[in-house]
C-alpha positions as CSV (number, residue, x, y, z in Angstrom):
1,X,-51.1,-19.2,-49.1
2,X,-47.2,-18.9,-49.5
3,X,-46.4,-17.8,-52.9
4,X,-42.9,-15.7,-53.9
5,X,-41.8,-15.8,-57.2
6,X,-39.3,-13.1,-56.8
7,X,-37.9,-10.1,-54.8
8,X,-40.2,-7.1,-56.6
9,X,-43.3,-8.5,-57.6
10,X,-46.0,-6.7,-56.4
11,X,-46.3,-7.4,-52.6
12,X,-49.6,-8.5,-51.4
13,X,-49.7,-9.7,-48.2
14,X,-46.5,-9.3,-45.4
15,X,-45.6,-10.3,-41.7
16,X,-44.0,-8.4,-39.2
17,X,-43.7,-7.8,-35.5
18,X,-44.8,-4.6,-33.8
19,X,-41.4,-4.0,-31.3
20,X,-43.0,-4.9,-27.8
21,X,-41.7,-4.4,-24.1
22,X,-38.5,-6.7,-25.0
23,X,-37.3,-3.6,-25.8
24,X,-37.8,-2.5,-22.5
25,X,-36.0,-5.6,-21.2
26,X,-32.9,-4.9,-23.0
27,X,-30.1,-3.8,-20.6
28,X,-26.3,-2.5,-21.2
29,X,-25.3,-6.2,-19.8
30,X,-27.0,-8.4,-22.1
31,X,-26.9,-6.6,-25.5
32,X,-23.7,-8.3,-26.9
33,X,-25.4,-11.7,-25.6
34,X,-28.9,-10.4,-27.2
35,X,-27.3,-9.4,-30.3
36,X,-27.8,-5.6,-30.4
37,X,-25.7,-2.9,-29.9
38,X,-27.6,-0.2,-28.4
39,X,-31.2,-0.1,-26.7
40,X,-34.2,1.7,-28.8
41,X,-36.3,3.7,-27.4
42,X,-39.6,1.8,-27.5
43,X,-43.0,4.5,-27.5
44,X,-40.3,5.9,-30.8
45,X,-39.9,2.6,-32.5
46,X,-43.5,1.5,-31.8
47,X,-44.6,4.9,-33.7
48,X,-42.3,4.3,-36.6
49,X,-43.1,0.7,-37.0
50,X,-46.5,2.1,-37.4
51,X,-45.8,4.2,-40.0
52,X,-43.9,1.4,-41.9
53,X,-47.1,-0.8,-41.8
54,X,-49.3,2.1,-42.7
55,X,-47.0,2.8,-45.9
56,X,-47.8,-0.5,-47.2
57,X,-51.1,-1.1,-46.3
58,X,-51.4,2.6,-48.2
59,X,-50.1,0.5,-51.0
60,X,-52.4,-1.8,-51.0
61,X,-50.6,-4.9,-49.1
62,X,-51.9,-7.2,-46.1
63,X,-50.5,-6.5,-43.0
64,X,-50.4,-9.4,-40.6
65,X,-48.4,-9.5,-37.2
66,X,-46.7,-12.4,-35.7
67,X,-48.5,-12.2,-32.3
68,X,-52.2,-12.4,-34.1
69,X,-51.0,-15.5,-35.9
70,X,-49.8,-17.1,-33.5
71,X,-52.3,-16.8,-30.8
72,X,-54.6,-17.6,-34.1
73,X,-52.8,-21.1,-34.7
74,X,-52.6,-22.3,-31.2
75,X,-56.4,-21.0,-30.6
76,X,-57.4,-23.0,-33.5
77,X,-55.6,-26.0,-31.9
78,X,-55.5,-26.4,-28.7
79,X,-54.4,-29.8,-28.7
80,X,-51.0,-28.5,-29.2
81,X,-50.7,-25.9,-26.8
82,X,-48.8,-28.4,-24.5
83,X,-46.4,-28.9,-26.9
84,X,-45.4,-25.3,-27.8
85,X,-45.1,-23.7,-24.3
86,X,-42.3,-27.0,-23.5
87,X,-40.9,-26.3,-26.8
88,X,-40.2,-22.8,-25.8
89,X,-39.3,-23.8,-22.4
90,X,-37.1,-26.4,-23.6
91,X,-35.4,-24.2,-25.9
92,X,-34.6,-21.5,-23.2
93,X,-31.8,-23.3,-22.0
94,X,-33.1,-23.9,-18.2
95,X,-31.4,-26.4,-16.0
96,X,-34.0,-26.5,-13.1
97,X,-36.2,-29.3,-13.6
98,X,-38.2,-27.3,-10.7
99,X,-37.9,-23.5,-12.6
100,X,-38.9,-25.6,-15.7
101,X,-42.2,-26.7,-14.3
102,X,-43.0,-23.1,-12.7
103,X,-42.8,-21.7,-16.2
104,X,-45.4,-24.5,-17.8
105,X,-47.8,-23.7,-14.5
106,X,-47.3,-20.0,-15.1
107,X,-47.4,-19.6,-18.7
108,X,-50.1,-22.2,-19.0
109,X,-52.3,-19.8,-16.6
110,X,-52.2,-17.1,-18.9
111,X,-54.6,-16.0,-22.0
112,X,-53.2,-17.1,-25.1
113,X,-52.1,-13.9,-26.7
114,X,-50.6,-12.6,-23.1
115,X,-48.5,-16.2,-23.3
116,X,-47.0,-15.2,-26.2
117,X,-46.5,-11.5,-25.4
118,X,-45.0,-12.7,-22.4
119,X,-42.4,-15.2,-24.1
120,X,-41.2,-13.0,-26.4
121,X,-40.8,-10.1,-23.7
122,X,-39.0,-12.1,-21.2
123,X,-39.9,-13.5,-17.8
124,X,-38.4,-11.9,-15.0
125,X,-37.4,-14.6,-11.9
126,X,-39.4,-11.5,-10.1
127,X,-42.1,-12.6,-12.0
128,X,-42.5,-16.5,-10.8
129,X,-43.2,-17.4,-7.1
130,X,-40.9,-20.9,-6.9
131,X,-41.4,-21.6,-3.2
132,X,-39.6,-25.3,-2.8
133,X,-36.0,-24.4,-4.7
134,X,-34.3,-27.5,-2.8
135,X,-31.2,-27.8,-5.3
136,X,-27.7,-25.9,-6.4
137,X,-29.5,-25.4,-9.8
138,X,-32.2,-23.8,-8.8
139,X,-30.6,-21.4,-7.1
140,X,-28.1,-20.4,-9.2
141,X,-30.9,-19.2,-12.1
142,X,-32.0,-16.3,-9.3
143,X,-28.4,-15.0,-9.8
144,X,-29.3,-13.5,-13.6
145,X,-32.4,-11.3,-14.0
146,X,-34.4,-13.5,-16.2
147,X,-36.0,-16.7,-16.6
148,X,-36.2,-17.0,-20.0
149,X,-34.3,-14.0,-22.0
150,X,-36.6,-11.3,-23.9
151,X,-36.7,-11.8,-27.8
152,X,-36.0,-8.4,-28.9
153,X,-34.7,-9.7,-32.5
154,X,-38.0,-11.1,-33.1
155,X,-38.7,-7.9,-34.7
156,X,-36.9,-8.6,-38.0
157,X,-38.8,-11.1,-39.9
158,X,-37.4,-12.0,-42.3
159,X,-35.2,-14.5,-40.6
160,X,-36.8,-16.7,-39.0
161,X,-38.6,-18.1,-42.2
162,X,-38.4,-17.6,-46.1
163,X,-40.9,-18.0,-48.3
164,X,-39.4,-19.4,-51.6
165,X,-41.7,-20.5,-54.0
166,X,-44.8,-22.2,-52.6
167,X,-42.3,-23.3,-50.1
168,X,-40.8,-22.4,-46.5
169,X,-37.6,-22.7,-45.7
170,X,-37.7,-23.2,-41.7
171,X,-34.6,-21.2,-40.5
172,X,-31.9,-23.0,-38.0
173,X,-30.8,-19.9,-36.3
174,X,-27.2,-19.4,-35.8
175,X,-27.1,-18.1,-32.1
176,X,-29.2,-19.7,-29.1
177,X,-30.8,-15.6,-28.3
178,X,-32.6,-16.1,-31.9
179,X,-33.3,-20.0,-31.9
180,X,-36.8,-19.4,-30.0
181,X,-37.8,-17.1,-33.0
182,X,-38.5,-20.2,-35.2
183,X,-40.6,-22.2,-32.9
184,X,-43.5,-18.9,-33.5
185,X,-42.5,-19.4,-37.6
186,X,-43.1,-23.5,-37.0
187,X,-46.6,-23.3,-35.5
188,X,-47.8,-20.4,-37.7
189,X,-47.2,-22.3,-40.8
190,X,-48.5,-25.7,-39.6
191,X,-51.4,-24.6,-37.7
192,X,-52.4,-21.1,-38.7
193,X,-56.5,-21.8,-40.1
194,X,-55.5,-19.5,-43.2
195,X,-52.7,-22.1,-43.9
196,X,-54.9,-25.2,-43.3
197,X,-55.3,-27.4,-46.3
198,X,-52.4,-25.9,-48.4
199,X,-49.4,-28.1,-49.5
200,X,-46.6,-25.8,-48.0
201,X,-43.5,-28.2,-48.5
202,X,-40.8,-27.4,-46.4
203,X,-37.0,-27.1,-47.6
204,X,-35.1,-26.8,-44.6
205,X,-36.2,-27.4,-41.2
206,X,-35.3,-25.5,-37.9
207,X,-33.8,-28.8,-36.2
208,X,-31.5,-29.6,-39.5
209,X,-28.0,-29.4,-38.5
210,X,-26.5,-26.4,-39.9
211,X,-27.6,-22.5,-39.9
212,X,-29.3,-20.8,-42.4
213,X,-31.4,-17.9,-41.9
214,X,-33.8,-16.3,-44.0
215,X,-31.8,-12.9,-44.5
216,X,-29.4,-14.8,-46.4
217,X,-32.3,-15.9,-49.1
218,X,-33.3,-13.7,-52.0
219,X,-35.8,-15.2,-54.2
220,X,-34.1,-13.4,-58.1
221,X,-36.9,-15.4,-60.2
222,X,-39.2,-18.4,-60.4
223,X,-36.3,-20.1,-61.5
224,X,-32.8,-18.7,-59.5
225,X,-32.5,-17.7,-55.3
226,X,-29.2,-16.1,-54.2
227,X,-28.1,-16.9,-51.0
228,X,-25.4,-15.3,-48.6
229,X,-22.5,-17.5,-47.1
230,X,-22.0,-15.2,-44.3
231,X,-21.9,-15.4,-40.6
232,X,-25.4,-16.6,-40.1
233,X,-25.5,-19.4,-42.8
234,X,-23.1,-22.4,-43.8
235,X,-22.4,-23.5,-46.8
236,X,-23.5,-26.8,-45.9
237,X,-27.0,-26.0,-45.0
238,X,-26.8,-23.9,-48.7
239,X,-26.1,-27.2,-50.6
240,X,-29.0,-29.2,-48.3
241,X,-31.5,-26.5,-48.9
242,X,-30.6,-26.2,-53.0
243,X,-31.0,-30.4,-53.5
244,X,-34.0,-30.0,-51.4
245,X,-35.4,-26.8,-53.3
246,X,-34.8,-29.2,-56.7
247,X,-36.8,-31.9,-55.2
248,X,-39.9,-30.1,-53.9
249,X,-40.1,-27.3,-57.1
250,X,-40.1,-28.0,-60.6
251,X,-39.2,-24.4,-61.6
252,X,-36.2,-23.5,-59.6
253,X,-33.0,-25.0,-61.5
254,X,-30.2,-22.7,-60.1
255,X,-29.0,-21.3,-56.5
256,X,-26.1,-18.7,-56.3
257,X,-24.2,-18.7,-53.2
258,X,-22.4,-15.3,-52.6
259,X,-19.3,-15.4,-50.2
260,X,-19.6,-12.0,-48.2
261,X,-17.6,-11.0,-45.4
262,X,-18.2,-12.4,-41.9
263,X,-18.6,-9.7,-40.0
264,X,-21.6,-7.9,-37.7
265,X,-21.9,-4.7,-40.4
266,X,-22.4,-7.6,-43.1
267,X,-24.6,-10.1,-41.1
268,X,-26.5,-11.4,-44.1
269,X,-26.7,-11.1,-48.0
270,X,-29.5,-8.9,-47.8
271,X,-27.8,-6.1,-45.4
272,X,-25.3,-5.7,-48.6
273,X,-27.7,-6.2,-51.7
274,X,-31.3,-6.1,-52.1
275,X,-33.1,-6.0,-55.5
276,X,-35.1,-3.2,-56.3
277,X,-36.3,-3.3,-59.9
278,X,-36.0,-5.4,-63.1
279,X,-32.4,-6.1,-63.4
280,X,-31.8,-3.3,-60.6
281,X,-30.0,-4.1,-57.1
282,X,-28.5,-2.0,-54.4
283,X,-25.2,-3.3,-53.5
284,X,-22.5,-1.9,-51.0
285,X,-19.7,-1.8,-52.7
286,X,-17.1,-3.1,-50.1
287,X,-17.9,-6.6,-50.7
288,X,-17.9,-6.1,-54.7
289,X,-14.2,-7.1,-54.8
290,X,-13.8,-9.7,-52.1
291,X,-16.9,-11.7,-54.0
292,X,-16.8,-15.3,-55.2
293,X,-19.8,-16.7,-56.5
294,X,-20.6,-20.4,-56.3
295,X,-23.4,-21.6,-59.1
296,X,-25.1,-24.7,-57.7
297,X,-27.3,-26.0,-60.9
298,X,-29.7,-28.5,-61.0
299,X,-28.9,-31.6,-63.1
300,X,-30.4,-35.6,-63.5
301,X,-28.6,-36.7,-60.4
302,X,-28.6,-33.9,-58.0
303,X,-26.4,-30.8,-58.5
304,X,-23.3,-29.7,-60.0
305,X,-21.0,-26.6,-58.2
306,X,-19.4,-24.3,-60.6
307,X,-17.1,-21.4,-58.7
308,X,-17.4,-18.2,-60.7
309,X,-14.5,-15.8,-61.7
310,X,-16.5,-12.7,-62.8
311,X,-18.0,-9.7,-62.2
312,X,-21.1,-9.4,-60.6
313,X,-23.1,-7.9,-62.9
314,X,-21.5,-10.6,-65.7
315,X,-23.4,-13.5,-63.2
316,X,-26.6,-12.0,-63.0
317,X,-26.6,-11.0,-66.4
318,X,-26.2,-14.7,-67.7
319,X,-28.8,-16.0,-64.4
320,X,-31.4,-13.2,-65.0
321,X,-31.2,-12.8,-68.8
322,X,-30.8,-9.2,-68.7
323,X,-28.8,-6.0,-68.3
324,X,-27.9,-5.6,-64.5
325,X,-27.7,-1.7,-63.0
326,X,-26.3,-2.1,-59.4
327,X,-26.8,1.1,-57.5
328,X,-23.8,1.3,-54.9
329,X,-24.8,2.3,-51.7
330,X,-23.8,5.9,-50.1
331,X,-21.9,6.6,-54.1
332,X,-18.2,6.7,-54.3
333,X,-17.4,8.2,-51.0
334,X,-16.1,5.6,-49.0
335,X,-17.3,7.3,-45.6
336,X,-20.7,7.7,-47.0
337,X,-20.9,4.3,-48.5
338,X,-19.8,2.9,-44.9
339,X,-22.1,4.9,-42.9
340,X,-25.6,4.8,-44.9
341,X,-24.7,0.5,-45.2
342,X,-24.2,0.4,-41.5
343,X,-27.8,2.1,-41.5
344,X,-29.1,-0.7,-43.9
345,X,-29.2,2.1,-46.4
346,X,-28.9,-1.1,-49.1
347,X,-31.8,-3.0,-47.1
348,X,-34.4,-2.3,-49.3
349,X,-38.1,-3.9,-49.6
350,X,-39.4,-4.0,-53.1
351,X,-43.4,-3.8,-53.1
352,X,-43.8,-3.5,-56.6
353,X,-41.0,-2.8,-59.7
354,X,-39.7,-0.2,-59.1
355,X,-40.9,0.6,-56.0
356,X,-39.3,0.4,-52.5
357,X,-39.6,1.3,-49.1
358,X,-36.3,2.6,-47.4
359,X,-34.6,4.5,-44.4
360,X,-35.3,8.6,-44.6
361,X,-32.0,8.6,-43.1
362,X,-29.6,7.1,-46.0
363,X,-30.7,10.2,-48.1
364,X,-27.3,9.7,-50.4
365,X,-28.6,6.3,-51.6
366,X,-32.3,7.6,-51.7
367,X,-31.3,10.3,-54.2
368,X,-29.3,7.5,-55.9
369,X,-32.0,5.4,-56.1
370,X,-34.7,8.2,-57.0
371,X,-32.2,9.8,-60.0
372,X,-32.5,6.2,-61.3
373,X,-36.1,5.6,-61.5
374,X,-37.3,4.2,-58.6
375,X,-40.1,5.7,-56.6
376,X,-38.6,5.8,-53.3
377,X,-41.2,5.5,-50.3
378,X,-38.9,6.7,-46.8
379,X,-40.3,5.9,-43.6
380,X,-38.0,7.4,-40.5
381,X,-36.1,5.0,-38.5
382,X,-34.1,6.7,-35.5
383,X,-35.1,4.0,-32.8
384,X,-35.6,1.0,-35.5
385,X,-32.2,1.8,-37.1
386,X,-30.5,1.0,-33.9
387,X,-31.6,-2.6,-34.3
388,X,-29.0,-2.9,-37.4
389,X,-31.9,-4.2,-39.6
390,X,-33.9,-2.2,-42.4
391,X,-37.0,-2.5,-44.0
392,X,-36.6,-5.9,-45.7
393,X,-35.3,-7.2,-42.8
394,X,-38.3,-6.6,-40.6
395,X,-40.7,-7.8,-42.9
396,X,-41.3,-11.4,-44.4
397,X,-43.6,-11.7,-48.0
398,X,-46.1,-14.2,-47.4
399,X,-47.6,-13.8,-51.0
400,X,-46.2,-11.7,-54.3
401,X,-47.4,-11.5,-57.8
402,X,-45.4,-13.0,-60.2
403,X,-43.2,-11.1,-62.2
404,X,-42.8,-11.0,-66.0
């Protein structure tokens, strides 16, 4: 079942995405296009992705992976298996009507798990024999080194889907290297046999028209998300998802948009403030005073939009109904604060009140958080880090218990 009430209630069951050989298919040429800035050492990431699911199953939560549930869905329902390797083919940009075709035949040939191992790692144009290549087109894809490009930001899932409520909100990704990403988030949810039978209403939909992805999305309580206007999301798609969140939900009455900076160090909302405890965020403090709030309230005809003039503590407080502590990441030194946000030092995932998981590396903000309370669970993070995404980032709440 899908069920998140809010960002710290206890976690109980979790998705994420061991880093595979796209990794490995990550080159100096295509990392701007792919969306990362340096290439991770796999067998290193691999070992501390490992530790990050071992920590929370060690706390008691469900771990599933993306590559189980998928070849799970599309096992259960074969009927549909047609479908999803075009979708993916379709969405991978090809030209060649003739390349197109070699890549059903050859994906089609495969076991279902190694299909999807494969699509997310990349095909090679080593990899496909394509023996009658009669046109300009289809010899012009043999002049790049892939068929269809690796997914290497597949690892971070939290953006590909949220989970708001009882509710998914279906991301449209922002740039074509993560728009296959959602296609694996589409299938799980509609054909995954754990999923079968459950009314999971959807409110937004990977094919709408504007972006929105789920790192922008931060469920504060059964009745209030915050989302980021940032790079990644429009405000557009804000206003479609909040009328359509008021329609499908009975409980939530309020969204906050937050206006951050556009820029790669502040790619979503959650990179720059996560919540950590009862009326306790991490926020880095460079966006504090560039900050406009928009309140998007629920009302008998469909929504009204107030723009806020406050602090940011003054907004949560009225939203939340209690004091608000916000823990600034890396303290008052500005070259701290910089470097230990840049490491997703304010990326935090809650598990329970009070208790997060986090970067060993960001060991000013650790202390921070530690000296206020919060039990602080590090996991280390030298390859993952490289992927400019923390803990919350790579990991999407399928279920929480609700909060008081």
């Amino acid at each position: 079942m899908i069920k998140v009430t809010s960002e710290i209630g206890k976690l109980k069951t979790v998705l994420l995405h061991r880093p595979g050989k796209e990794l490995e298919n990550l080159t100096p040429d295509v990392l701007e296009k792919l969306l990362f800035d340096d290439i991770p050492y796999l067998k290193v990431a691999q070992e501390e992705h490992d530790l990050f699911a071992d920590t929370l199953r060690k706390e008691g939560v469900e771990v599933l992976y993306l590559t189980d549930m998928i070849t799970e869905a599309l096992e259960a329902h074969p009927e549909v298996l047609s479908n999803f390797i075009n979708a993916f083919i379709e969405e991978s940009k090809i030209k060649s009507h003739t390349i197109k075709n070699a890549l059903y035949q050859f994906l089609s040939k495969l076991s279902t798990k190694d299909m999807v191992l494969k699509m997310i790692e990349g095909i090679r144009t080593n990899e496909v024999i394509i023996p009658n290549k009669n046109s300009i087109m289809d010899m012009l894809e043999d002049e790049y080194p892939f068929y269809t490009d690796p997914i290497p930001n597949i690892l971070f899932q939290r953006d590909p889907f949220s989970s708001v409520g009882h509710g998914v909100a279906m991301s449209k990704m922002s740039t074509q290297a993560r728009q296959r990403e959602t296609i694996f988030a589409e299938y799980i949810i509609n054909y995954h046999p754990r999923l079968q039978g459950k009314t999971i209403p959807y409110i937004y939909h990977r094919l709408n028209r504007y972006p929105l992805e789920g790192g922008d999305i931060l469920v504060l309580s059964k009745g209030v998300v915050a989302m980021g206007i940032s790079s990644r999301t429009d405000p557009r798609a804000i206003e479609f998802f909040a009328e359509r969140l008021f329609e499908v939900s009975e409980d939530f009455h309020t969204v906050l948009a937050f206006n951050i900076p556009k820029s790669r160090a502040f790619m979503h909302l959650d990179t720059v403030f996560t919540q950590v405890d009862y009326g306790v965020f991490t926020i880095h403090p460079g966006i504090e005073n560039k900050l406009t709030v928009f309140e998007i309230e629920k009302n008998d005809v469909r929504f009204q939009i107030t723009k806020v003039v406050g602090s940011l503590e003054a907004v949560l407080e009225k939203h939340l109904k209690r004091p608000i502590t916000l823990i600034r990441c890396g303290g008052k030194d500005q070259i701290t604060s910089v470097r230990e946000q840049w490491n997703d030092g304010a990326n935090t995932l809650a598990i329970a009140p009070g208790k997060v998981i986090v970067y060993d590396r960001n060991h000013v903000t650790n202390q921070m958080l530690k000296d206020a309370g919060i039990t602080v669970l590090e996991i280390e993070s030298s390859e993952l880090s490289r992927g400019r995404g923390g803990p919350r980032c790579m990991s999407m709440p399928l279920e929480r218990e609700d909060i008081e």
